[in-house]
N, C-alpha and C positions, 0 to 999 in steps of 0.2 A: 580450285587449282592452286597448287603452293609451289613457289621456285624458290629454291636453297640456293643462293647466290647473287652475287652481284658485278658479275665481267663477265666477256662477250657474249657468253651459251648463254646465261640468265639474262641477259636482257633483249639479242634476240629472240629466244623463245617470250619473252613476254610481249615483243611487240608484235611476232606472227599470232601469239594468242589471241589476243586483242583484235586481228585482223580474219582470222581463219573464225574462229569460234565465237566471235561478238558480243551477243547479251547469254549465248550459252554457257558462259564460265567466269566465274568471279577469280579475279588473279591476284593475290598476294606476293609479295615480292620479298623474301627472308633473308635479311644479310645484315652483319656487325659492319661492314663496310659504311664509311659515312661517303665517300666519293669513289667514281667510277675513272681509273686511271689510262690512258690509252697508251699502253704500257712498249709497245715496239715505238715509237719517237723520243723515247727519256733515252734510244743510244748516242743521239746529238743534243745531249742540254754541255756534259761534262766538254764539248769541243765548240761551245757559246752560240750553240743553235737554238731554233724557236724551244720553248719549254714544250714539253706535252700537253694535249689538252689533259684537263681535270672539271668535271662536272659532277655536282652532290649526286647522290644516288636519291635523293627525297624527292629532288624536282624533274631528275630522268621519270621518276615511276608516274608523279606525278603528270607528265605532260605522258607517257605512251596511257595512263589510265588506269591505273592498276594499285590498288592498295600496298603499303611498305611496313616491314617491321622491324626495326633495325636491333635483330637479334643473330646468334649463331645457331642451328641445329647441332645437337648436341646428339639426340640417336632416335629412333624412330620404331613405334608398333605397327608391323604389318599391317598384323590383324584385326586390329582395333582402328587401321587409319591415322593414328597419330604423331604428329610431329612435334617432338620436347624440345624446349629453347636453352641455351646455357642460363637462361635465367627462372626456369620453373616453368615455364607456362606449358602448355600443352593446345597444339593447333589441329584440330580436324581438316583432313583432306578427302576430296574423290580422286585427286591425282597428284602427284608427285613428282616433280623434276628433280633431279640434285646434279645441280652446278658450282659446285664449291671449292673447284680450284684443287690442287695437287700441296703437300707439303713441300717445304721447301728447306733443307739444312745445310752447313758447309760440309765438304767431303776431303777439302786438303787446308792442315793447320796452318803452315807455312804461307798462305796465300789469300787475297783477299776476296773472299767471297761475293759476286754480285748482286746489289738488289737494284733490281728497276725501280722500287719505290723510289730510294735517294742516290742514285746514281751519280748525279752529278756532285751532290757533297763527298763520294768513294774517289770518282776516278777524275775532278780537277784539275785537282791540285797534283797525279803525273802527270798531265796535256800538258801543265806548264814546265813541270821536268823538264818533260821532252823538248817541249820548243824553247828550252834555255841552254838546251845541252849537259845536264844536272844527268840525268835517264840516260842508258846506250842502248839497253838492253830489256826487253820486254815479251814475255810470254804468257799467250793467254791458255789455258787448260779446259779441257770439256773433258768430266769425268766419264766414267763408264757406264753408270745408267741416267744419263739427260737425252731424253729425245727430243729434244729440235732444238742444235746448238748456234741457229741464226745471227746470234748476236755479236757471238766470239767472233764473227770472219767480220762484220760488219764494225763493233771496235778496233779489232785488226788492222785493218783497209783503213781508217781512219786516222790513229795512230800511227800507220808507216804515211799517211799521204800529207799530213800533218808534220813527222819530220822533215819530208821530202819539201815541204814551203817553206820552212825555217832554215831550210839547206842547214839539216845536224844531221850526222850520220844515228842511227837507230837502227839495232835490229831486230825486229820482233817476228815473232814466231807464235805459231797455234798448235798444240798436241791434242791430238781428236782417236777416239779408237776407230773412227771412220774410217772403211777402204777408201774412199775418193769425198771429197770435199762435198759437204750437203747432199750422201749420197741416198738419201729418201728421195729425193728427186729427179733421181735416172742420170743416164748418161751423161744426155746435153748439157743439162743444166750443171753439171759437175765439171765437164772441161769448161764451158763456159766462166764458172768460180775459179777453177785454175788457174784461167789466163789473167783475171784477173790479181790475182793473188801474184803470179810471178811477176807482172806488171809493176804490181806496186812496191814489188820487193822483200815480198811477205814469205818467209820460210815455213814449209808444210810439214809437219812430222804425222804422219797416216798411220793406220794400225797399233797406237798407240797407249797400252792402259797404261797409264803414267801416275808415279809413286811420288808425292812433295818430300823426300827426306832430310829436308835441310834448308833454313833461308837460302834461298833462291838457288836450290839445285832438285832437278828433278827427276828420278830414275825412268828412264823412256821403256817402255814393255816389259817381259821378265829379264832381259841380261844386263850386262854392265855398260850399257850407252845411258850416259846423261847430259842432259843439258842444262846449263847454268846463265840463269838469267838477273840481273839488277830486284826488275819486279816481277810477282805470278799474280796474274788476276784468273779467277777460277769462275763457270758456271756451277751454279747450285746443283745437286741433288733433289731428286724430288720421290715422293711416294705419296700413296695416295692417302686419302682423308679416313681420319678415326672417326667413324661414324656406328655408334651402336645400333645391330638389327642389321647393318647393311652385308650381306656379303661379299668379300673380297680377295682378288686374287692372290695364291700363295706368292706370286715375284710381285713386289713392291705396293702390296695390298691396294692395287688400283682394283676401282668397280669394275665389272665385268657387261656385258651389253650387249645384247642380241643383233642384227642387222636392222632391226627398227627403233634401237639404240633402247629397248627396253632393257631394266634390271634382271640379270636374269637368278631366277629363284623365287624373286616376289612378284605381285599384282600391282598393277597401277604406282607402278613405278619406274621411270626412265629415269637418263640421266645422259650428260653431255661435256665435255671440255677436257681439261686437264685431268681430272679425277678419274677417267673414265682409263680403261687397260686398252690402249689405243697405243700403235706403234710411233707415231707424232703429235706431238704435242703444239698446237697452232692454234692462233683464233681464228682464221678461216674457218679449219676445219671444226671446232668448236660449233661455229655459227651453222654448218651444215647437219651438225647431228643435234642442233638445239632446233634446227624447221623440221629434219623429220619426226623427232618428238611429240613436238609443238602438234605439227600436223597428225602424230596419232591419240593426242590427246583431246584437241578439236575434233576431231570424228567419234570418239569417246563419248564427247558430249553431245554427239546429236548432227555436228554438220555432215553435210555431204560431201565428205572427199576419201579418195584413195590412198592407203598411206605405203607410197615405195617404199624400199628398203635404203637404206645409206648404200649411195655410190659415192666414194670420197676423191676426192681432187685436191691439189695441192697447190693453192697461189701465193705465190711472195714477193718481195720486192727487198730487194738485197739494196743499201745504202754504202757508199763508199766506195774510192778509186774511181768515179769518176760519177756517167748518168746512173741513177736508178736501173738496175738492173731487176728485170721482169720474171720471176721464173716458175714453170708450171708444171705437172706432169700428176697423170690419173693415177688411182692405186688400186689395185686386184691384192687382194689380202695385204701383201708387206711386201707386193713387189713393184715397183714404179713403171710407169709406162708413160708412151705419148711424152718423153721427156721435154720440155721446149725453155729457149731462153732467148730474152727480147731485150730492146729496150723501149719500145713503144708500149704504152699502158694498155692491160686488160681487160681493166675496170676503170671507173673514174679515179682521177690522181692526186682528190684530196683525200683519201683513206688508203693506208696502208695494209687496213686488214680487209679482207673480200671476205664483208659481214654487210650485206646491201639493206636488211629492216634498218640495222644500226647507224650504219653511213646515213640513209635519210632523218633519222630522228636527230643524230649531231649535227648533220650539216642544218637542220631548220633550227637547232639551239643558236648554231653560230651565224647565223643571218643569211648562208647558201641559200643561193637558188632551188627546186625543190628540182628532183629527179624521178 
């Protein structure tokens, strides 16, 4: 068994492997990655919070069990089984995961592009803008094709709650082409974001595809309303992975995936997370199409289990303007349902991703109690 990646889908699926399929399948773990980032808590290092965790990717494999190659796939023979490394090698598989994460590029010149890798060295040094009074004005941007723009409401929320303790006036605003705020998650959980958003003082611009034409002015939709802001801080762009052999979709060359998250076109091949032509892009839900994989690749090899199809769900945990906010809601193709928003936790409340194989392997790295 070979996984092409190294974040949440690939290391879930490797620790369900390890657990469902046992001496039936030898697991290699394929990724140029040298550490595994846990990439939704770098939105509070830039406002002097705990840093992210950060753990090697050599001694995760190592402790779930599983052999590492710290290479990239580069493209792959069906037919032949083979998996070619950027650097020559060629690996034989019986199966195949590919968890390789989505591309990621800037989409407005004008504006600063975010990386969760170094977030905090990006967005600083404005926190300190802000709380000196230097900043008034602040607009964060989610382009046209980003699915899951989590992070923008929760810098947001951050940034205006940040003013609001420095007592400096700030005004920041989010431009989303979303009808309602977070609305992959239904209803609820969208007046929920709302209140909080006008709470904090947080300007919404909805319906939004928004044009950077100019240091810090931004054309809102197709007419002539713009808004002009100090700073634009932008979400990425993403599409999906150049991977030879692999088929992929004409909109944004994401892989395409059956309801068993199988590749669909080839054999013995799934695939899971960001990469995958998935209406949201989340490690939850990453972590859920990497167990049903997992799970029909274990049966593949021999064990005895049934493999459901992906039923997807939706859990997150929204940061900012005040408690942790809880929010959830199932999904029937691309339409949400069972909306819910809490603030009492779902799941346990030292992970923010509901990726439960993963939470136990970190929390035993980091000395937790086991669960």
């Amino acid at each position: 068994m070979l996984i092409a990646g190294g974040g949440v889908a690939a290391l879930e699926a490797a620790v369900a492997l390890t657990e469902l399929a046992g001496e039936r399948a030898a697991v290699t773990l394929l990724a140029p990655e040298r550490e595994f980032l846990y990439r939704p808590m770098t939105v509070l290092e830039p406002f002097s919070g705990p840093l992210a965790g950060r753990w090697p990717l050599a001694q995760l494999a190592s402790r779930i069990g599983v052999a590492s190659c710290p290479q990239a796939l580069s493209w792959i023979d069906p037919r032949a089984r083979l998996a070619h490394t950027s650097q020559g090698e060629a690996l034989a598989y019986d199966a195949l995961l590919l968890a390789v994460g989505a591309r990621r590029y800037a989409r407005f010149r004008y504006a600063t592009t975010i990386d969760d890798r170094r977030l905090d060295d990006q967005l600083h040094g404005l926190v300190e803008d802000v709380e000196q009074g230097y900043t008034r004005s602040v607009a964060f941007l989610v382009p046209s094709r980003v699915p899951w723009p989590l992070a923008v409401y929760e810098l947001a929320l951050m940034t205006a709650e940040r003013a609001l303790q420095m007592n400096v006036d700030v005004v920041v605003s989010i431009v989303t082409p979303e009808r309602a705020p977070l609305e992959a998650l239904g209803e609820q959980a969208s007046r929920a974001v709302a209140r909080r958003l006008q709470r904090c003082g947080v300007e919404l611009h909805l319906d939004s595809r928004c044009e950077v034409i100019a240091p810090g002015r931004v054309r809102l939709g197709s007419g002539q309303r713009e808004l002009v802001a100090a700073r634009l801080i932008a979400l990425p762009e993403l599409a999906g992975p150049s991977i030879g052999g692999v088929p992929r979709s004409a909109t944004g060359g994401f892989i395409r995936i059956d309801r068993r998250c199988a590749v669909v076109g080839l054999e013995r091949v799934w695939a899971a997370g960001d990469a995958v032509d998935f209406p949201v892009k989340l490690g939850g839900l990453a972590a859920q199409q990497a167990e049903v994989a997992a799970t029909a690749i274990a049966a593949l090899a021999g064990a005895p289990l049934p493999v459901a199809p992906l039923q997807p769900h939706v859990e997150v945990v929204l940061l900012g303007g005040g408690a942790p906010l809880h929010l959830s809601a199932e999904l029937i193709g691309r339409r949400p349902t069972h909306s819910r928003a809490e603030t009492q936790p779902r799941w346990p409340a030292t992970r923010k991703i509901a990726a439960p194989r993963l939470a136990v392997l970190l929390d035993a790295l980091d000395g937790a109690p086991a669960r």
